[in-house]
C-alpha positions as CSV (number, residue, x, y, z in Angstrom):
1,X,29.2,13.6,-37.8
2,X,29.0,10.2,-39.4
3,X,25.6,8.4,-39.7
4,X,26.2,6.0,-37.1
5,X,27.8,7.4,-34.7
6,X,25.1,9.8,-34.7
7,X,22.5,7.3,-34.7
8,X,24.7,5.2,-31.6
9,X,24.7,8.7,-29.5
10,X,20.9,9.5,-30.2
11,X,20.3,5.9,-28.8
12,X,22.2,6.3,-25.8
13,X,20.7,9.3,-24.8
14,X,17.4,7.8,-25.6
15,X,18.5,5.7,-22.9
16,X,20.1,7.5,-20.7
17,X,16.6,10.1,-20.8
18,X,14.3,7.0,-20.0
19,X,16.1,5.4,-17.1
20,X,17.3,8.7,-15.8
21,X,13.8,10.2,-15.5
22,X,12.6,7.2,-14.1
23,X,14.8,7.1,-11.9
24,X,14.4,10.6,-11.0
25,X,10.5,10.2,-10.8
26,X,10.6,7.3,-8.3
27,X,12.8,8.9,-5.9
28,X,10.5,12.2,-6.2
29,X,8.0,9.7,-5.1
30,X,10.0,8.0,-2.9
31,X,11.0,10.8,-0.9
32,X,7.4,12.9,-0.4
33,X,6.1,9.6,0.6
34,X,8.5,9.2,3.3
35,X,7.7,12.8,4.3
36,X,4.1,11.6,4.7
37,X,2.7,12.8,1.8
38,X,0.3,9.6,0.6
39,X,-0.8,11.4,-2.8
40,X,2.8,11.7,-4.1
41,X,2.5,8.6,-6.6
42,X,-1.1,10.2,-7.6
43,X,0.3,13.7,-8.2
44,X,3.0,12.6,-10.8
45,X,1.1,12.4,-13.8
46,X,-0.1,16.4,-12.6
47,X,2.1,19.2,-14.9
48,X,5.1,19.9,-14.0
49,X,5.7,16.2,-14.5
50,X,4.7,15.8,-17.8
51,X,7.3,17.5,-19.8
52,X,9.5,14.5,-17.7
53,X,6.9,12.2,-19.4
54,X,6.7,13.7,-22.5
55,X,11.3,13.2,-22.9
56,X,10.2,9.7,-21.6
57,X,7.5,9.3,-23.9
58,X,9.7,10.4,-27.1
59,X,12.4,8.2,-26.0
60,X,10.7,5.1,-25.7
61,X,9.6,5.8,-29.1
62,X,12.9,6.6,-30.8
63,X,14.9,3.6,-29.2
64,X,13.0,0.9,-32.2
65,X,14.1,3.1,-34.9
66,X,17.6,4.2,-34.2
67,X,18.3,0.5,-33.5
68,X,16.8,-0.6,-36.2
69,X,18.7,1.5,-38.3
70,X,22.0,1.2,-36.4
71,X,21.8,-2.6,-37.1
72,X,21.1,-1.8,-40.6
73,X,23.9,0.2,-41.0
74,X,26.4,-2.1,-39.1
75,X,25.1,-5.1,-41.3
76,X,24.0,-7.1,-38.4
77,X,21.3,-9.8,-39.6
78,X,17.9,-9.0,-37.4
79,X,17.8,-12.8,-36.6
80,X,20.6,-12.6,-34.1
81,X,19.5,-14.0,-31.0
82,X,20.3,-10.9,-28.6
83,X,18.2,-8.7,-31.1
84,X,15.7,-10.8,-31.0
85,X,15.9,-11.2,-26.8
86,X,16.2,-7.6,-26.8
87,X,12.9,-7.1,-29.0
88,X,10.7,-8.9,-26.8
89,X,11.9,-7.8,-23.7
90,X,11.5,-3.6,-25.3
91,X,7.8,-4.9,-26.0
92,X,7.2,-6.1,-22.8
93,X,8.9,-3.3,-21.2
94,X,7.5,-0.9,-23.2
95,X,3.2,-2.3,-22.7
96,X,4.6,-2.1,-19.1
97,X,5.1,1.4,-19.4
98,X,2.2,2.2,-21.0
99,X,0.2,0.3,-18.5
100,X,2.4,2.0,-15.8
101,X,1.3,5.3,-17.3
102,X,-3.2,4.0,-17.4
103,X,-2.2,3.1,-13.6
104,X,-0.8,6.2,-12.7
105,X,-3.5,8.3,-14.4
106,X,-6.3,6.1,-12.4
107,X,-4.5,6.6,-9.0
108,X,-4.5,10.4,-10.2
109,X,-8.1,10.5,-10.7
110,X,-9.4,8.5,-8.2
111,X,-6.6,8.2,-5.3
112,X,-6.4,6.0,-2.6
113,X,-5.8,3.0,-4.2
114,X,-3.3,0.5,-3.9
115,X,0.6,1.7,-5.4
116,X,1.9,-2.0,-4.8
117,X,0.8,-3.3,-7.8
118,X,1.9,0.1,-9.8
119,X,5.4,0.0,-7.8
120,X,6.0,-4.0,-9.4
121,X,4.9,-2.1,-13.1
122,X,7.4,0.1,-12.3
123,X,10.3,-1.9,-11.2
124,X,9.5,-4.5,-14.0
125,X,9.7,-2.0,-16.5
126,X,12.5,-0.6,-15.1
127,X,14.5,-4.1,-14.9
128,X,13.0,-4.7,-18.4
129,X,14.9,-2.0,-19.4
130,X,18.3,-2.5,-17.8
131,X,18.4,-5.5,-19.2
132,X,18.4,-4.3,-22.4
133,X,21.0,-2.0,-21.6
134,X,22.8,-5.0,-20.6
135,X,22.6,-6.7,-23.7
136,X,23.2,-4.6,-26.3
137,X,26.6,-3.4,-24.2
138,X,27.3,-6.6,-24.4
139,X,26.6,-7.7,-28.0
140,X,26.9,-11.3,-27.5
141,X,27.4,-11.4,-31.3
């Protein structure tokens, strides 16, 4: 398989990993919480979730690199204004996550707080993200 094409399907499934178990995580939560269970959004750092992290985790992490080098590859200057858009936005995204991630592990450890607050982390990050998925399909170039 050609470099970049490998590098181009190891990003998308980077992608397709995060916002999939994301996605799959909030509707866990979403749906024990509607069956009246109040400790779902504190029991999803607990382990069976955090191989679901972990994918997540790894990623997050690989997205910057195989972008990086696809746009390197492809000859793209880095001081295209959708690369640059798309930078900040995977930062802020990204300290979002990890912030989502400190959240979650104080609801785990002391529960009963509040899950608004950690529900707008969690959408943010998770527009943060789309977005980015939006932009790079588009390539405004």
């Amino acid at each position: 398989m050609e470099t970049l094409t490998a590098l181009k399907v190891a990003h998308v499934l980077a992608t397709v990993l995060l916002l999939a178990g994301a996605l799959g995580l909030a509707i866990w939560v979403w749906r024990t919480r509607r069956n009246g269970d109040a400790t779902a959004p504190a029991r999803t750092l607990q382990r069976p979730w955090v191989f679901v992290w972990l994918v997540m985790g790894l990623a997050l992490l690989s997205m910057p690199f195989t972008g990086w080098w696809m746009v390197h590859l492809v000859g793209w200057p880095l001081g295209q204004t959708w690369i640059l858009v798309s930078s900040m936005i995977y930062t802020v995204g990204a300290l979002a996550v990890f912030w989502l991630l400190v959240r979650l592990n104080t609801l785990r450890t002391a529960p009963g707080g509040s899950g608004k607050f950690t529900f707008a982390l969690a959408l943010f990050s998770f527009v943060c993200f789309i977005a980015i998925a939006g932009l790079m399909g588009a390539k405004p170039v």
